[in-house]
PyMOL commands that place a pseudoatom at each C-alpha (Angstrom):
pseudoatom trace, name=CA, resn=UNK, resi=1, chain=A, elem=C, hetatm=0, pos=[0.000, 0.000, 0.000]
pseudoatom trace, name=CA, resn=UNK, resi=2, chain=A, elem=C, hetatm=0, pos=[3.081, 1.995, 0.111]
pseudoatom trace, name=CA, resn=UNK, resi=3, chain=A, elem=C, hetatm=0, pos=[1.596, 4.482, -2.806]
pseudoatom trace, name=CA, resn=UNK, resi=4, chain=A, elem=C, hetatm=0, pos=[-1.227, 5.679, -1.057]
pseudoatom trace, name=CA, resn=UNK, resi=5, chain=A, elem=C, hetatm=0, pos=[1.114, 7.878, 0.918]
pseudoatom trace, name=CA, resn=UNK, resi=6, chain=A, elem=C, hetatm=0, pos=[-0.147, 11.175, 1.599]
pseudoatom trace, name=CA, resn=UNK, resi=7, chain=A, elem=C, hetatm=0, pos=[-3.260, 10.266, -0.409]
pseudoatom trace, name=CA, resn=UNK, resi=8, chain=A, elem=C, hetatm=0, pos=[-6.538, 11.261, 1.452]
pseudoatom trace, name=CA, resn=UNK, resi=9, chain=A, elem=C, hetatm=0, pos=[-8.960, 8.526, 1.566]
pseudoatom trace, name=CA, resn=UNK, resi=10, chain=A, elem=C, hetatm=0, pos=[-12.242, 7.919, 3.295]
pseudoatom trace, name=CA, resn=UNK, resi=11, chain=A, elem=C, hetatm=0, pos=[-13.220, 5.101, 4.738]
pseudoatom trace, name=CA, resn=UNK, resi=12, chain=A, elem=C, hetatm=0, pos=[-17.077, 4.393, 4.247]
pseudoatom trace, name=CA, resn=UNK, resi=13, chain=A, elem=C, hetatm=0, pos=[-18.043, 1.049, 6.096]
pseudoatom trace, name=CA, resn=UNK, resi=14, chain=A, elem=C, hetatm=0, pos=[-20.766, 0.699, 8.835]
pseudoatom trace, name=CA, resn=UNK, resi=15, chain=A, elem=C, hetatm=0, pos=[-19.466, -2.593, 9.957]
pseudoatom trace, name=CA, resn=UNK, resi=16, chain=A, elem=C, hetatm=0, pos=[-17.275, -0.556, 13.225]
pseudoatom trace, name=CA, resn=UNK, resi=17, chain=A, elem=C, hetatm=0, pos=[-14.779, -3.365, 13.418]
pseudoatom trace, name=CA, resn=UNK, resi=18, chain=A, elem=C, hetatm=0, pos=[-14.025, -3.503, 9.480]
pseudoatom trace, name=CA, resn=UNK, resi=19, chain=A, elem=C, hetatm=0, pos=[-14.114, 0.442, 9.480]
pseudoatom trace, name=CA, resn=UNK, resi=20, chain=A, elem=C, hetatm=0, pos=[-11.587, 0.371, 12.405]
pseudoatom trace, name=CA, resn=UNK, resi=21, chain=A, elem=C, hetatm=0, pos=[-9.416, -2.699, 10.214]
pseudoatom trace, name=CA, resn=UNK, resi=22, chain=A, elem=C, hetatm=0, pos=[-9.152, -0.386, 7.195]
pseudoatom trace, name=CA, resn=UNK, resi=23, chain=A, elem=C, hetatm=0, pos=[-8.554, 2.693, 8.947]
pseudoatom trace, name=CA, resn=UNK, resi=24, chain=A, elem=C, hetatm=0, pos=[-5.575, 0.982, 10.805]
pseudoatom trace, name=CA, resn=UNK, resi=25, chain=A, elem=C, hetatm=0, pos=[-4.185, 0.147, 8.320]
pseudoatom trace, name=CA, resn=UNK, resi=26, chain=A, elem=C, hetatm=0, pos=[-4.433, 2.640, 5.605]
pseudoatom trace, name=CA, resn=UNK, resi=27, chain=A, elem=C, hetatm=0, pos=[-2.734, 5.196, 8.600]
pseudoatom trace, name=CA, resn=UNK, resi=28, chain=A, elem=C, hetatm=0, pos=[-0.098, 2.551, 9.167]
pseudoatom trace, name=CA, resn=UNK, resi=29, chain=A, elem=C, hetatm=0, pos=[1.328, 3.099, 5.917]
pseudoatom trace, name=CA, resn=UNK, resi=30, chain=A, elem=C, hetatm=0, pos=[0.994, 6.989, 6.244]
pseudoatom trace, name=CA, resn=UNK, resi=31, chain=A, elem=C, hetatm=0, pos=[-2.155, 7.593, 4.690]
pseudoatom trace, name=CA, resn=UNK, resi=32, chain=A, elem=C, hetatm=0, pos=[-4.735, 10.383, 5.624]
pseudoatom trace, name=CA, resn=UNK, resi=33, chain=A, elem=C, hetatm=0, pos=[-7.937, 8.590, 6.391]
pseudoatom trace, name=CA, resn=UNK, resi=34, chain=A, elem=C, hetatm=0, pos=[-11.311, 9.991, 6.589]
pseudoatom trace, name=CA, resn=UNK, resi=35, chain=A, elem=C, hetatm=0, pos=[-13.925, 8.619, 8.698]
pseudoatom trace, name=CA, resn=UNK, resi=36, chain=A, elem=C, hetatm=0, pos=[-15.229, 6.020, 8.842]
pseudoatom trace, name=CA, resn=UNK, resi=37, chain=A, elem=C, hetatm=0, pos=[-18.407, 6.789, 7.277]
pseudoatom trace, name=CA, resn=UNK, resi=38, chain=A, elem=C, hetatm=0, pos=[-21.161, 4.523, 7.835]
pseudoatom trace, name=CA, resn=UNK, resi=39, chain=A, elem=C, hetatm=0, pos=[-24.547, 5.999, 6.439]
pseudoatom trace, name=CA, resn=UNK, resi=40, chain=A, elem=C, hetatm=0, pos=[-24.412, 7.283, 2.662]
pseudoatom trace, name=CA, resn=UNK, resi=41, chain=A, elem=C, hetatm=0, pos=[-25.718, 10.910, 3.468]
pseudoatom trace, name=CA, resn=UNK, resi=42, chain=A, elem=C, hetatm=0, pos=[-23.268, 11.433, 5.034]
pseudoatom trace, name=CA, resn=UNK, resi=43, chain=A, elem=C, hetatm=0, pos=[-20.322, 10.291, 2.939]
pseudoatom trace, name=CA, resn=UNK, resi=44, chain=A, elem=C, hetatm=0, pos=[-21.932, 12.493, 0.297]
pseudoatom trace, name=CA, resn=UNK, resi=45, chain=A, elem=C, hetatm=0, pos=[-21.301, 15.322, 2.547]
pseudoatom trace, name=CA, resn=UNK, resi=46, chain=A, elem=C, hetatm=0, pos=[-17.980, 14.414, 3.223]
pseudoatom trace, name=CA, resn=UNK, resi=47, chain=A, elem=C, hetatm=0, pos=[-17.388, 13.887, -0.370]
pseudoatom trace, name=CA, resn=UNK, resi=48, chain=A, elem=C, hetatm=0, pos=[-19.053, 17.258, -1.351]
pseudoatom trace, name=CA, resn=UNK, resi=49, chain=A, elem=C, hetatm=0, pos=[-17.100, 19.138, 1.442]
pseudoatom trace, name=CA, resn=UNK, resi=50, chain=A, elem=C, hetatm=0, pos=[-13.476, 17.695, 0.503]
pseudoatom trace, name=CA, resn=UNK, resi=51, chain=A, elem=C, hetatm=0, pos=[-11.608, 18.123, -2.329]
pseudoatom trace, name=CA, resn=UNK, resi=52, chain=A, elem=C, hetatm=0, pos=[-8.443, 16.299, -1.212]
pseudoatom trace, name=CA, resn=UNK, resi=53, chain=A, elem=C, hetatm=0, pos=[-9.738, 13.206, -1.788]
pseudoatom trace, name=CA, resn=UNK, resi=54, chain=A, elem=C, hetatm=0, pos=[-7.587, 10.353, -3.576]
pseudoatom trace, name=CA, resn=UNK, resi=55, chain=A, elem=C, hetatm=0, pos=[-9.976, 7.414, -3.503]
pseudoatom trace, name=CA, resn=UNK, resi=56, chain=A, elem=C, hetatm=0, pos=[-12.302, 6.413, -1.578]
pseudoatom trace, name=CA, resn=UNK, resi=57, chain=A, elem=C, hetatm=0, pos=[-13.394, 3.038, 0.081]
pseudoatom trace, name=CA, resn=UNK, resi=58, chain=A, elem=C, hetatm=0, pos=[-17.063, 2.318, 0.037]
pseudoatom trace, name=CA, resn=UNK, resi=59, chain=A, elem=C, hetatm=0, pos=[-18.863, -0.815, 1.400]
pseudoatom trace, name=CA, resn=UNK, resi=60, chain=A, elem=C, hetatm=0, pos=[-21.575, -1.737, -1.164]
pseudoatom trace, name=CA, resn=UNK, resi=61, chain=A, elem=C, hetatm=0, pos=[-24.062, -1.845, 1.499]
pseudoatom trace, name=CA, resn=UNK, resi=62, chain=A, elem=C, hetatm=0, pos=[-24.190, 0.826, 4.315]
pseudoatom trace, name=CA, resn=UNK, resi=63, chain=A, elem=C, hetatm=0, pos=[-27.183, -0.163, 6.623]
pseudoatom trace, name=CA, resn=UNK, resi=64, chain=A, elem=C, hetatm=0, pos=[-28.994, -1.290, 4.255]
pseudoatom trace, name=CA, resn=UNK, resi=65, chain=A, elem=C, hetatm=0, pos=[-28.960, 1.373, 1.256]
pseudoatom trace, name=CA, resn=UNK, resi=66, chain=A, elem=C, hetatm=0, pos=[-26.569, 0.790, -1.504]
pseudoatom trace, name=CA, resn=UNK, resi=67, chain=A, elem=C, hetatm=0, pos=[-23.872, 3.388, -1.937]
pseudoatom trace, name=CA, resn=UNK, resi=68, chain=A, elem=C, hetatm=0, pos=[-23.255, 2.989, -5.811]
pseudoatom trace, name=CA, resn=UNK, resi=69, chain=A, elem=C, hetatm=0, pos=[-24.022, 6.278, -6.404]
pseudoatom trace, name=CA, resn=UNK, resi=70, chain=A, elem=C, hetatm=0, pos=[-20.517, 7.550, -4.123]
pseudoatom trace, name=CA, resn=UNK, resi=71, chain=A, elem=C, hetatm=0, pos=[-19.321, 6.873, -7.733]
pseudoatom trace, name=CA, resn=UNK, resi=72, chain=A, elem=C, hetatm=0, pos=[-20.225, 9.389, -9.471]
pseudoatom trace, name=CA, resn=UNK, resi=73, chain=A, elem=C, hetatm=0, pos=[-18.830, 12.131, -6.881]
for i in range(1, 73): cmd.bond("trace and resi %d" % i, "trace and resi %d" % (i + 1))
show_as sticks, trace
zoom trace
């Protein structure tokens, strides 16, 4: 993971203990992380409010609602 280096990514999961996994580990190799995020309203807002963002990792299901449309932001 060594090129995500100073990349800002968010991390939108509502599972708290694979949030917590991927946030872990993403810092551990010196990467800004973001969140977690675990409802799709509000990683919309999150998306909409920064524009350092690098990538982002979305679960496909966030309680319930499906979050393909983080794609398109």
């Amino acid at each position: 993971m060594g090129g995500l280096r100073g990349r800002h990514v968010p991390v939108v999961e509502d599972d708290y203990l694979l949030a917590g996994e991927f946030r872990n580990r993403l810092a551990g190799e010196g990467t800004p992380v973001l969140g977690p995020v675990p409802r799709v309203d509000a990683a919309l807002h999150l998306l909409g409010r920064s524009a350092r963002l690098s990538l982002a990792v979305p679960d496909i299901n966030l309680q319930g609602e499906r979050s393909g449309g983080l794609r398109t932001h």
